[in-house]
C-alpha positions as CSV (number, residue, x, y, z in Angstrom):
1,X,-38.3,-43.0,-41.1
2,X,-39.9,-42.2,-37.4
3,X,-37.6,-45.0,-35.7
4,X,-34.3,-42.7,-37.6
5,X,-35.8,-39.3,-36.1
6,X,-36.0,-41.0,-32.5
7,X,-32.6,-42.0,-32.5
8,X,-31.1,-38.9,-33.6
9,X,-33.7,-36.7,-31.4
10,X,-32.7,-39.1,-28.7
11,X,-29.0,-38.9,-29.5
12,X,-28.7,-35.4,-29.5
13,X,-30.8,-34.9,-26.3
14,X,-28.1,-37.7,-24.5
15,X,-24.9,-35.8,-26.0
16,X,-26.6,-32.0,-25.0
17,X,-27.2,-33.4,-21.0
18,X,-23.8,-34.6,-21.3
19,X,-22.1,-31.5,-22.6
20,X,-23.7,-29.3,-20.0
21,X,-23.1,-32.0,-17.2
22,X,-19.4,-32.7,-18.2
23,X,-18.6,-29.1,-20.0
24,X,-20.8,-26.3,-19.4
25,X,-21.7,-27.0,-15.4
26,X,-17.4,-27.3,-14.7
27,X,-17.1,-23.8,-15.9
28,X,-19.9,-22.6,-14.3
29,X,-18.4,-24.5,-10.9
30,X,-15.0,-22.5,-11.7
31,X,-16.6,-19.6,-12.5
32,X,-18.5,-19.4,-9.5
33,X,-16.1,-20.1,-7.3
34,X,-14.0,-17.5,-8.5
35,X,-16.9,-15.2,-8.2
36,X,-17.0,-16.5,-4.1
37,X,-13.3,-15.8,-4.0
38,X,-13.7,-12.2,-5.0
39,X,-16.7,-11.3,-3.1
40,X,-15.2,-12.6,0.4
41,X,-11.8,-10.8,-0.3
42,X,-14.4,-8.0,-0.4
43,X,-16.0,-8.5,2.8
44,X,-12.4,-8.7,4.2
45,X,-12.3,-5.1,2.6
46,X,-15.2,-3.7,3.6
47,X,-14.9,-4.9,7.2
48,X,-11.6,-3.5,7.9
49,X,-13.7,-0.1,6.7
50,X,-10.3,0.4,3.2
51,X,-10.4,2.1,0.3
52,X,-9.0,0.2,-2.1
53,X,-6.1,2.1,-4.6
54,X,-4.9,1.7,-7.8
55,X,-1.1,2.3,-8.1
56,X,-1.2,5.3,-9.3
57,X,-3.3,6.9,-6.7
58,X,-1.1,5.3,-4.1
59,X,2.1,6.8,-5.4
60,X,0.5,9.8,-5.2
61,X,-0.8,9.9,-1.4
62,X,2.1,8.8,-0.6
63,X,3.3,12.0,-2.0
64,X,1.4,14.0,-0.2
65,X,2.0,11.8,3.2
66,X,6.1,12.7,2.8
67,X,5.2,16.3,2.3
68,X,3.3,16.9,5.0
69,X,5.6,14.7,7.6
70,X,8.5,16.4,6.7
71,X,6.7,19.6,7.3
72,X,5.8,18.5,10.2
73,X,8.9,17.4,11.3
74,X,11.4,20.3,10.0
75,X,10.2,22.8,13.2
76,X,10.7,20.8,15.7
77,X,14.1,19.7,13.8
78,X,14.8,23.0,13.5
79,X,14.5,23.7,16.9
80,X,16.8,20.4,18.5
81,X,19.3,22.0,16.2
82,X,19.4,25.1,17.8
83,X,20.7,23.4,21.3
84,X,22.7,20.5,21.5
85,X,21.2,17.5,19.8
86,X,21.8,14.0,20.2
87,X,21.5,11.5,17.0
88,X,19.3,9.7,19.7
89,X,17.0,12.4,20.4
90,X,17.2,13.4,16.8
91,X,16.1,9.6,15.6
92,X,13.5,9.4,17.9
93,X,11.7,12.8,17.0
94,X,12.0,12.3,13.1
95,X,10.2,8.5,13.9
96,X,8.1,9.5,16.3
97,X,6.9,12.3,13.4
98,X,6.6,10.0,10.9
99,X,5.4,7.0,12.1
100,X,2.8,9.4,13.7
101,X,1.8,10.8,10.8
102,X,0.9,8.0,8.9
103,X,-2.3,8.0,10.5
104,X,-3.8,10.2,7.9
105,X,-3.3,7.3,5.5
106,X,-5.5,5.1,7.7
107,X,-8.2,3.1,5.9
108,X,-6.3,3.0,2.4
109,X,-5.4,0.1,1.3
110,X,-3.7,-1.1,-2.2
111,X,-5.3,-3.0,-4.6
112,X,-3.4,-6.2,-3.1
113,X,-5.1,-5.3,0.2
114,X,-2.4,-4.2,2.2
115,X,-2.9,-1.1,4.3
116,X,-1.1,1.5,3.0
117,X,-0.7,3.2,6.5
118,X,1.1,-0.2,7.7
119,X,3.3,-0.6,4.9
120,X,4.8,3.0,5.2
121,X,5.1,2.6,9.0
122,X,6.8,-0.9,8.3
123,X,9.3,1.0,5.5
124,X,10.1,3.4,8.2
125,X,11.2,1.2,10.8
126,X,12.8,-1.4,9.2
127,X,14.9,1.2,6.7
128,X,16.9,3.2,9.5
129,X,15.3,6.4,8.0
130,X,15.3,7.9,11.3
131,X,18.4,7.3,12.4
132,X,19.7,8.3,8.5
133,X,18.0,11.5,9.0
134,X,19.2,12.2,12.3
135,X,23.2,11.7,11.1
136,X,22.4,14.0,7.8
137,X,20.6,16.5,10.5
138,X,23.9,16.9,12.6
139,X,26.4,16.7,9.5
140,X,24.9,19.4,7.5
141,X,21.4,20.7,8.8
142,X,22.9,22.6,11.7
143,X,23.0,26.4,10.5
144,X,20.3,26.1,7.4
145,X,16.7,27.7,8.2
146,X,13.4,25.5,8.5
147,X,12.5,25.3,5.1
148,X,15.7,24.6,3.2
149,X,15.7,21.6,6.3
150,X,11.9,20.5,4.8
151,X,12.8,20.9,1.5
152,X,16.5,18.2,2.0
153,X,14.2,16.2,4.5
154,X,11.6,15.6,1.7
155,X,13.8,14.6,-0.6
156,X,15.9,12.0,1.8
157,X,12.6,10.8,2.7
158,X,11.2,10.3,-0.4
159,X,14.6,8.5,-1.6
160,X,14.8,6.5,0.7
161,X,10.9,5.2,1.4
162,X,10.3,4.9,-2.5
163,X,13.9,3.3,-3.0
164,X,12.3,0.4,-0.8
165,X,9.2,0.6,-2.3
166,X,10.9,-0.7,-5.8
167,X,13.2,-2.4,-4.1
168,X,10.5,-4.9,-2.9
């Protein structure tokens, strides 16, 4: 009867070290590393000083960013329309407006880890928004007050940033 307990005690201790050597210590190896994955992205996070965003949230500030850029920007738009504007001059003030004012989006960044600031400054210049707003400015802004010119800059901007956004 003893010899019979031995073996199976024995056995079972052999199979358990296996199973944790061969099963259990794998996961944990996966798991960890994982774990080391997510805490350097982090770091990377941290360091550049972001706020990280869920979608939502982003859609949101960027919202809020085209609102107060094309406030911003229909004054002064206002004003070159009252002399005699050039598309050039017109495309340069509507990017110089809104690539500048993206700087109040500094230090978000979306869950993926992109800065938000960068991405709208990137949709900006590589859509033609400014020069699009610039040719809708001397087609049909030219005798409409300030904020009927915010309100049709708002929504060009808008279409046109978020229309690359789900483009993408």
């Amino acid at each position: 009867m003893v010899p019979v307990q031995l073996v199976s005690t024995f056995g079972l201790a052999v199979f358990l070290v296996l199973y944790y050597v061969l099963v259990i210590r794998v996961e944990e190896n996966r798991r960890y590393e994982s774990l080391r994955d997510a805490v350097n992205s982090l770091m990377v996070i941290i360091e550049k000083g972001a706020t990280l965003l869920p979608e939502e949230q982003t859609r949101r500030l960027e919202s809020i960013y085209v609102e107060v850029a094309c406030g911003d920007l229909a004054g002064p738009l206002h004003a070159a329309l009252q002399g005699a504007p050039t598309r050039e001059g017109l495309s340069r003030l509507t990017k110089e407006t809104l690539v500048g004012r993206t700087s109040l989006l500094q230090g978000f960044s979306r869950r993926d880890g992109r800065g938000l600031a960068e991405l709208l400054v990137a949709r900006i210049q590589n859509s033609g928004l400014p020069d699009h707003l610039a040719d809708q400015a001397l087609d049909r802004w030219k005798t409409i007050d300030r904020d009927t010119i915010e309100r049709e800059c708002r929504q060009a901007v808008e279409r046109e940033l978020f229309f690359l956004a789900t483009a993408k």
